[in-house]
N, C-alpha and C positions, 0 to 999 in steps of 0.2 A: 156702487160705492161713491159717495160724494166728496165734497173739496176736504171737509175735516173728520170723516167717518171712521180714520185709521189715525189712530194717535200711539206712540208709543211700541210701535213695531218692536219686533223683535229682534234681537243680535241677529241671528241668522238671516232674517230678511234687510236688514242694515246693509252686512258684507255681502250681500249679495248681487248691490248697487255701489255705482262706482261713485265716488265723496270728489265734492270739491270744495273752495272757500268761496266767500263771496269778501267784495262788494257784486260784480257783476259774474253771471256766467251766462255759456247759451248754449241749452239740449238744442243739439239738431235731430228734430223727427223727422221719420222715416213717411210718417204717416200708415193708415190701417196695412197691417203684412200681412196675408193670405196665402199659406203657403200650404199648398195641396188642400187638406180638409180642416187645416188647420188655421184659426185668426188670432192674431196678435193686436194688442192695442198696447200705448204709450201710457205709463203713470211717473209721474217726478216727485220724489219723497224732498221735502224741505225739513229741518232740522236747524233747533233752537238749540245753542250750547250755554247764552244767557241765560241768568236769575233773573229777569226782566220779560216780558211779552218783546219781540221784534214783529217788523214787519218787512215782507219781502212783496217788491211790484212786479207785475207780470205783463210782456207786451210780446203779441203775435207776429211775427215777421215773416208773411207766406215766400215760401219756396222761390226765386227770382226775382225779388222783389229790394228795390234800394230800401234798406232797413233805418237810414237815417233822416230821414224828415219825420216827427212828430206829430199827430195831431194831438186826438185825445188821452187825458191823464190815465196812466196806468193804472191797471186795478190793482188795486193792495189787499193782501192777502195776513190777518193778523195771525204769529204763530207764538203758541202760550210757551211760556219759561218751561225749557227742559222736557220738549214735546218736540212729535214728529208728526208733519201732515203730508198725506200722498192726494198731490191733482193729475185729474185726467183728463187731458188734454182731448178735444173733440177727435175722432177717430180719421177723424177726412182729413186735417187740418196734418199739412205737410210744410216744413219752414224749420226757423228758427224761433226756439220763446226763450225771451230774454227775462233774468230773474235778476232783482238787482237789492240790496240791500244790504242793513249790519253785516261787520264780520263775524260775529258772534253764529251767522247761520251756515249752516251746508248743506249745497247743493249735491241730489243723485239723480239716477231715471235707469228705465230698463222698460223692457217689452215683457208683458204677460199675456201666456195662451192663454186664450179665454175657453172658461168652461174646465179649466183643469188646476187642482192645488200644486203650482207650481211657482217659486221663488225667483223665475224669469230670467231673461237674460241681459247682462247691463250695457248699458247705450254709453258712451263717455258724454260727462259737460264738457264745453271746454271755458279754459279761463287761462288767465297770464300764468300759468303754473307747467299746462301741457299743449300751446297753442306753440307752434312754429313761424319763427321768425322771417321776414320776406327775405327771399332770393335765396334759403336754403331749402332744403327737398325732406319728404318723408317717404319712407316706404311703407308699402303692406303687405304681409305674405301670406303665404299657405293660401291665396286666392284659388278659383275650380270653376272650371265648367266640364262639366261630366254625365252623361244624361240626363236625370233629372234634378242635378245640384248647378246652381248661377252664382254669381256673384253680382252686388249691385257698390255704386260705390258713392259716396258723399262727400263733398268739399264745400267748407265752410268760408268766407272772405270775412275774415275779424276787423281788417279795417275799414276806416270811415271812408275811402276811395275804393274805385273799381280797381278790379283785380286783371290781371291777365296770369294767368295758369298753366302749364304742361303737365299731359300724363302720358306717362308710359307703358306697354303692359309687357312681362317680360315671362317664356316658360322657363322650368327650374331649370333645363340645361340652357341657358343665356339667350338662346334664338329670341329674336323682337316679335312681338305680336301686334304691339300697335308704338309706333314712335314719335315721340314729344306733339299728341294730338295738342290743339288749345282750344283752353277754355276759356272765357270771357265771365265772369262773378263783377255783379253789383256791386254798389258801396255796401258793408254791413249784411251780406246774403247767402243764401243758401242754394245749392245745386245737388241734385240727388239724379244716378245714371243707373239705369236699368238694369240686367243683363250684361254688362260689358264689353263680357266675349260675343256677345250674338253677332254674326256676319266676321269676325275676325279670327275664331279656332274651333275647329268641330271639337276641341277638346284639349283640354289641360287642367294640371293637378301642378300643386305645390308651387302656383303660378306669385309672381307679385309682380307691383303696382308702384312706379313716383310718383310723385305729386311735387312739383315746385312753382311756387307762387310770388310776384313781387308785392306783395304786400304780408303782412300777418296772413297765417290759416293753420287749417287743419285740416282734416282726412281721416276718415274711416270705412270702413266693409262690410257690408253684411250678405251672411252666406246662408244660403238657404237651400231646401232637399226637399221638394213638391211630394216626394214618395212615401218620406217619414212623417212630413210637417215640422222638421226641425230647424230650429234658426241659429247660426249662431255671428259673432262682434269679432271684426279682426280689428284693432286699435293701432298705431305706427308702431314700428319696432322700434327694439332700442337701439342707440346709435357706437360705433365701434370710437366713437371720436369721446367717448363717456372721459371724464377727467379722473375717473376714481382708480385707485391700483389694489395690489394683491396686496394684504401685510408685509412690510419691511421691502416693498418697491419704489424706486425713484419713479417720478416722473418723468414719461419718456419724454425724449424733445423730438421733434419733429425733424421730415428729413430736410433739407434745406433750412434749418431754424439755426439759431443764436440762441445759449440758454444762460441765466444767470439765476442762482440763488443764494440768498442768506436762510440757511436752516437753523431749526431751534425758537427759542424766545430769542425776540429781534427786539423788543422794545416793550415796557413795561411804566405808563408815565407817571412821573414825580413830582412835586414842585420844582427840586432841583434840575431834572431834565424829566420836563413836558411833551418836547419835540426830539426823534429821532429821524434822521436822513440815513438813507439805503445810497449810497451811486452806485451806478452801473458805467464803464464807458460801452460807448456802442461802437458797432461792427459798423464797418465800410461798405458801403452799395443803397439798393432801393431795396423797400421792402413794402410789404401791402397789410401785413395783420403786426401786431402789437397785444400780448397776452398775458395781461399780469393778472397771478391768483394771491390773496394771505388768509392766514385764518387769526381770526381777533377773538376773545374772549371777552362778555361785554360784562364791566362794571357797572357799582354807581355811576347813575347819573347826576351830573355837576349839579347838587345842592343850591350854588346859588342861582342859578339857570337852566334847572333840567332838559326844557325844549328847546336850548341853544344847541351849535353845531358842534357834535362829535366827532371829530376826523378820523376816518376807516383809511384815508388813503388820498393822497395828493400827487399825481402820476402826471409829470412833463418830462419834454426831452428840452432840456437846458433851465427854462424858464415856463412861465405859467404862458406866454403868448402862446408854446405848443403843446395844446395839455390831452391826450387822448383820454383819461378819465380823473374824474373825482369824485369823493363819495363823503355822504357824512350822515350819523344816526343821529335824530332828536328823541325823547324822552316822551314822558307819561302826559301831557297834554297834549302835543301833537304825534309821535308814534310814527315818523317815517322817517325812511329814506329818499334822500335827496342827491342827486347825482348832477353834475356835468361837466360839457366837453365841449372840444374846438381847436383845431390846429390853426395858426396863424389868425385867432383871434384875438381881444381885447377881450376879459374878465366880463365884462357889461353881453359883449357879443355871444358868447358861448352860452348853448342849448342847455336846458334846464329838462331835468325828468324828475319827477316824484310821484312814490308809490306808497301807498301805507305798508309799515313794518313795524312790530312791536319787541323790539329789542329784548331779551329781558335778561338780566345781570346773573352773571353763572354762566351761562349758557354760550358756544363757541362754535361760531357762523366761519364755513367756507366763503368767500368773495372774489369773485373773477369778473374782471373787468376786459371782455372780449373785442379790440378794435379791431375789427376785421375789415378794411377801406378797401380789399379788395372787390368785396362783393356786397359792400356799402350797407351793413350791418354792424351794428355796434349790440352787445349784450352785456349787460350787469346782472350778476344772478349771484342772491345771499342763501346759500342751502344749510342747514341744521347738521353741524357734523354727526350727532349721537344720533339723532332720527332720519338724516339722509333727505328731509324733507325742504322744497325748494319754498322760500319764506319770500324770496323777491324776485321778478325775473324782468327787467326793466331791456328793452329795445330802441332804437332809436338808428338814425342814419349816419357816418363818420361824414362831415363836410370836406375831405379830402380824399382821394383815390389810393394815394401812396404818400409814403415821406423817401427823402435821398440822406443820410446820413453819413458824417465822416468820422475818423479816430477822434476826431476834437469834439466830437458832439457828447453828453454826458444822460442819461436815464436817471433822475432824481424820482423819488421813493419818500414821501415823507408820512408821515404817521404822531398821529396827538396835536394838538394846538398849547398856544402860550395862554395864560390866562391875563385876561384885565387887557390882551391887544387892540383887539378889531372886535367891538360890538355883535353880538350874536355867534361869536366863536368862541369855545368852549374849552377848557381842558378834559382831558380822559385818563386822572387819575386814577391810576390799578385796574385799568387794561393790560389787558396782554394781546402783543400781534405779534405772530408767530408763522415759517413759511414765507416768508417773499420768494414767487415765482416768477419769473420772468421772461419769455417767449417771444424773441424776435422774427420775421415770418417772410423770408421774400413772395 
C-alpha cells in the first residue's frame, strides 16, 4: 500500500483509529511487533475536514534521540479536500513522527497484522488535548505478565528540554514490584521498555504502572500474547480528580479547600453594564492551589474589532500586581486564546500563553483556570460543554510556590470589558458567563 493508495476509508476503518487535531501531533511507534507467528506494522491515517487541498509535514525522531534540532525541511505530504491518506511508516523505524499542519486535518494511527483483513489495533497521537502536564502522574492498568503474555511500555518527553521521569509498577493487591525506577527522556523523545516485568515478577495480572514526568508527557502499554499473536493498547486511565458530576450534583470541594460560588447567569454584558465583578473575601492561612472554573456562552463577536480581546475572566487577589489567571478570546481572523499570569508582577512581567481556539457564537465553553503553585503547574483548559470535547488545554509554570492570605485580602472575578477604554480590549456584548467556581487549596 503506498503514501496515497487508500483514500476515503471507511467509517468503520475511521473509528477504529484513535482521532486527534492538529496543528502538531506525535504517533509514538512501537516500531515492527512480532508477536509469536504474528507481524504488525505501523499505518497513520491523515484526514482532510477542509474544502481546500492542506498539507501536513512529517519529521522522523528515532527512539532516544533529542528531537529538537532541525536540519532538513520536512517532507510535506499534500492531502485532497475531504480525503483520507494512510502512510506507513518504514517497519524498522522506532521513534516519534511528528505530523504538523492546518487545523482542518486529523491525525490517527494503529498497528495492522499483516497478511490478515483486520481493522488493527489503535496506537494514541498525542497532542495538547491528551498529553500530561509535568509533575503530575498517569497511570496504566490491567498491565500482565503471564506465561506467554508481557507488557512493554512507552514514554514520550513532549517537551523541548530533558525530562527526568519515575515509573512505578504495582500488582492488583498494592504490593510494589518496582518503585519510582528513573528514567532520563531527551529533549522532544521517545523511550520504548521491553518486557517490563522481566527479572521483576514471575507473574502478574491486573498489574499497573505510574509514570510521573517534570516536563510535559505521556505514556502508553502494549500487551502482547506470543501464543495467540494478539496485541492489544492500554492508554492512561481516567483520572478520579475528573471535574465533571452526576446531574443535579454540586461541585465537591476539596478536603482542606475554601469554596466560593456565584450559581446561575452571573453576568450577561450591555452597553449599560459591560463589566461585571464577582468578590470573594479570602480565608486566612497559606495555601498552594487556587481553582477557578465558569462557563461562558460565546456571542458575537465585537463588530467593530472582532480580533480584539474578549474577556472570559480577569482572576487577582486584590489587584492585577497578584493575578494567578487571565484569559481572553479573539474572533474570526486571529481565533485564539490568550491567557496570562504572575503573582507579584507588573502587567508588562507576567507570562503570556496563546493557543489557537475557534470560538464560535452559540456555543458554551467550560473554563478552568488551575493555579496549582504547589506543584508548579498552572492549567487553562476550555472543554465544549454539549460535546465534552477539550478545545484548549494551555500549561505553563505558577512563578510562585504558595500565596499567605489574610480576612483583608479580597478574590476579584471580573468578566466583559468596557468598550472604547484600552486599545485592543473589547466588549462581549450578549455573552453569557455562568457558574463562578472558586477553589482555595492549602
Amino acid at each position: 500500500m503506498t503514501r496515497s493508495a487508500v483514500l476515503r476509508l471507511s467509517l468503520a476503518a475511521l473509528f477504529a483509529a484513535s482521532a486527534a487535531h492538529a496543528g502538531t501531533g506525535y504517533v509514538p511507534l512501537p516500531g515492527i511487533q512480532t508477536v509469536g507467528s504474528a507481524t504488525y506494522e505501523a499505518q497513520v491515517l491523515i484526514s482532510n475536514n477542509a474544502t481546500q487541498t492542506r498539507e501536513v509535514k512529517q519529521v522522523q525522531l528515532a527512539t532516544d534521540t533529542d528531537g529538537t534540532p532541525r536540519g532538513a525541511a520536512p517532507a510535506g505530504l499534500q492531502i485532497a479536500a475531504n480525503q483520507t491518506n494512510v502512510v506507513k511508516p518504514a517497519a524498522t523505524f522506532r521513534g516519534l513522527l511528528e505530523l504538523s499542519g492546518s487545523t482542518d486535518l486529523r491525525f490517527a494511527a494503529r498497528l495492522v497484522r499483516t497478511g490478515q483483513d483486520s481493522l488493527g489495533v489503535q496506537i494514541p497521537v498525542v497532542t495538547s488535548d491528551n498529553m500530561q502536564a509535568a509533575n503530575l502522574s498517569l497511570t496504566l492498568q490491567g498491565l500482565i505478565a503471564a506465561g506467554t503474555r508481557t507488557t512493554d511500555i512507552t514514554i514520550v518527553n513532549v517537551g523541548k528540554q530533558a525530562a527526568q521521569c519515575r515509573v512505578s509498577l504495582y500488582r492488583a493487591d498494592g504490593t510494589t514490584v518496582l518503585a519510582n525506577s528513573e528514567v532520563n527522556l531527551k529533549p522532544l523523545s521517545h523511550r520504548y521498555f521491553v518486557n517490563v516485568f522481566s527479572g521483576l515478577a514471575a507473574e502478574a495480572t491486573e498489574a499497573r504502572a505510574t509514570v510521573t514526568c517534570n516536563r510535559d508527557f505521556f505514556a502508553y502499554a502494549l500487551l502482547s500474547n506470543s501464543a495467540t499473536g494478539e496485541l492489544a493498547v492500554v492508554e492512561p486511565s481516567g483520572s478520579g480528580e475528573s471535574l465533571l458530576t452526576v446531574p443535579g450534583a454540586e461541585p465537591a470541594c476539596p478536603v482542606g479547600a475554601t469554596c466560593f460560588d456565584a450559581k446561575g447567569l452571573v453576568h450577561q454584558p450591555t452597553k449599560a453594564e459591560p463589566v461585571k465583578r464577582i468578590t470573594f473575601n479570602a480565608p486566612a492561612g497559606t495555601f498552594t492551589r487556587l481553582r477557578l472554573s465558569l462557563e461562558v456562552t460565546v456571542g458575537n463577536f465585537y463588530p467593530q474589532d472582532p480580533d480584539g480581546k474578549h474577556l472570559i475572566y480577569w482572576f487577582v487577589i486584590n489587584k492585577n500586581f497578584d493575578m494567578p489567571g487571565m484569559l481572553y478570546f479573539r474572533g474570526p481572523n486571529a481565533y485564539t486564546a490568550l491567557a496570562r499570569h504572575g503573582v507579584g508582577l507588573t502587567h508588562p512581567e507576567k507570562k503570556k500563553i496563546v493557543q489557537p481556539f475557534q470560538g464560535v457564537p452559540g456555543r458554551t465553553y467550560k473554563v478552568e483556570n488551575d493555579y496549582d503553585m504547589g506543584r508548579g503547574v498552572l492549567t487553562i483548559r476550555v472543554t465544549d460543554v454539549e460535546t465534552g470535547e477539550v478545545k484548549v488545554n494551555m500549561t505553563d509554570a505558577p512563578n510562585v510556590a504558595k500565596v499567605t492570605l489574610t480576612t483583608a485580602d479580597k478574590f476579584l472575578v471580573d468578566m466583559g470589558f468596557p468598550e472604547g477604554k484600552v486599545p485592543d480590549e473589547v466588549p462581549s456584548y450578549g455573552w453569557a458567563y455562568r457558574n463562578v467556581h472558586l477553589e482555595v487549596i492549602k
